[in-house]
Every structure is written in C-alpha cells, then in structure tokens.
N, C-alpha and C positions, 0 to 999 in steps of 0.2 A: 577547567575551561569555564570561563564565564557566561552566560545567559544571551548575550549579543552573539558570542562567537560560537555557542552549541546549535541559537538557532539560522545561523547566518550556513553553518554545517550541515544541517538538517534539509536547510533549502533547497542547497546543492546538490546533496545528494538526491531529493527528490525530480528536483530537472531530468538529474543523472538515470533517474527510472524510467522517466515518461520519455527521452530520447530511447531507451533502450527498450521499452514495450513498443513505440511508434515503428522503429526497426524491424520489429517480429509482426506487425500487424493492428496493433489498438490503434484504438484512438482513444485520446483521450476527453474524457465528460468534463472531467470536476479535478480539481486539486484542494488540498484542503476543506474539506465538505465538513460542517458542526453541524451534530445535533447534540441534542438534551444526550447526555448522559458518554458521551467520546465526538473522535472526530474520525476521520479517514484522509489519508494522504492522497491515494489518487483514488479516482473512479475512473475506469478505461472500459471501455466497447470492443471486442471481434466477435461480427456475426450475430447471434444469440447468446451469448455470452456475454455478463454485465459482472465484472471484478470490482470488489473493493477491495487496496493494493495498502498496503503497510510497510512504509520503506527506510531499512534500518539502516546504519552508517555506524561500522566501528571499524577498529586499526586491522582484526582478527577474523576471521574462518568463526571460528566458535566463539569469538566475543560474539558476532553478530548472530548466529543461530542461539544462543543464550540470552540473548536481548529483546527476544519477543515471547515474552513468561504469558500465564493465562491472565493474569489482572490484564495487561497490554493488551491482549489479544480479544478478552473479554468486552472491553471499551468500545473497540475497532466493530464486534460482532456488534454491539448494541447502536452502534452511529447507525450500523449498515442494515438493519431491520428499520428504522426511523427514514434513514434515507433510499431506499428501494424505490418508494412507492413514487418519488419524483421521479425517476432514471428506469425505469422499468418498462418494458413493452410488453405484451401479449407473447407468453410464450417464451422469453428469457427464461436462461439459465442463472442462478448465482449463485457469486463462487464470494471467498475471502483469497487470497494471495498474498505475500509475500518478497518483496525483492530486498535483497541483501547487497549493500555498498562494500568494499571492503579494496580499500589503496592496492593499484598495481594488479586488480585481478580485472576481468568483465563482471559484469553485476550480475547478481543466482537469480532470476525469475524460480519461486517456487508456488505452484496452481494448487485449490484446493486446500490449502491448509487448516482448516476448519470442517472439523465431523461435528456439529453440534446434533 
C-alpha cells in the first residue's frame, strides 16, 4: 500500500473511531494532536475523564491487537504527558485507549490500556 492510500486508511478509520466514541458518550477535543516526541489520534472527553485514543486499522482481530507494540504505544504515552496540560481540568482522570478498526466487525473500544 502506498503512503497516500495508508494514510487516506488511516483517516478513515479514525472518523470511524470518533463516530463510534461520540455514540457511547465522548466528545471529542482534538484529532491528531503533535507534540515534541509522538502524536495522538483522538483526544475525547466523558465526564472527568480525558482519553488519549490510538486508532489502529488492519484486515484482522490480531493483526490489529499486534499493531499497537510498546515503541507505538510509547510515542502515544509521550504526546500524551506533553499534551495534558492543554486538555486537562481540575480533577481529570487520565487514561490512554485504544480502538481497533477491523472490516465487517463494530470497532473494540479498549479503556485503559497503559499501566505506566
């Protein structure tokens, strides 16, 4: 797959996230949010609760639980201390997450994914 068409994939599926968190209750802050050292896909809001969301797309179940290794995850952790302090209220909770694209299924919302 080439580079226009990975990240034209990528896009999609992240829409594909933020309709399906919007559904369960977020809202969403930010999409694509850089800082110095990663980025983060979404940032979404429910409540006290302030996720930064990591949103993989592959063909498979286990391709896409095998697609988010500690370097990825590492990155995602490192954006998401840099960018807190914009998105943060008094009294937040935060979390890292996960949702998982994968053709022909509903998307995994997985909360929590980071014991650092």
């Amino acid at each position: 797959m080439n580079r226009y068409a990975a990240e034209k994939r990528g896009r999609g599926a992240e829409t594909l996230a933020c309709w399906w968190l919007r559904l369960h209750g977020w809202r969403i802050v930010a999409r694509r949010a850089r800082a110095p050292g990663g980025e983060v896909d979404i940032i979404a809001r429910r409540g006290r609760t302030l996720a930064f969301v990591e949103v993989k797309a592959r063909a498979t179940d286990d391709a896409a639980a095998f697609s988010l290794d500690a370097y990825r995850l590492r990155r995602v952790v490192i954006a998401a201390e840099r960018l807190a302090p914009r998105y943060m209220r008094d009294g937040d909770e935060l979390r890292i997450d996960a949702v998982f694209i994968v053709p022909r299924r509903f998307p995994r919302h997985l909360p929590d994914i980071w014991q650092g």
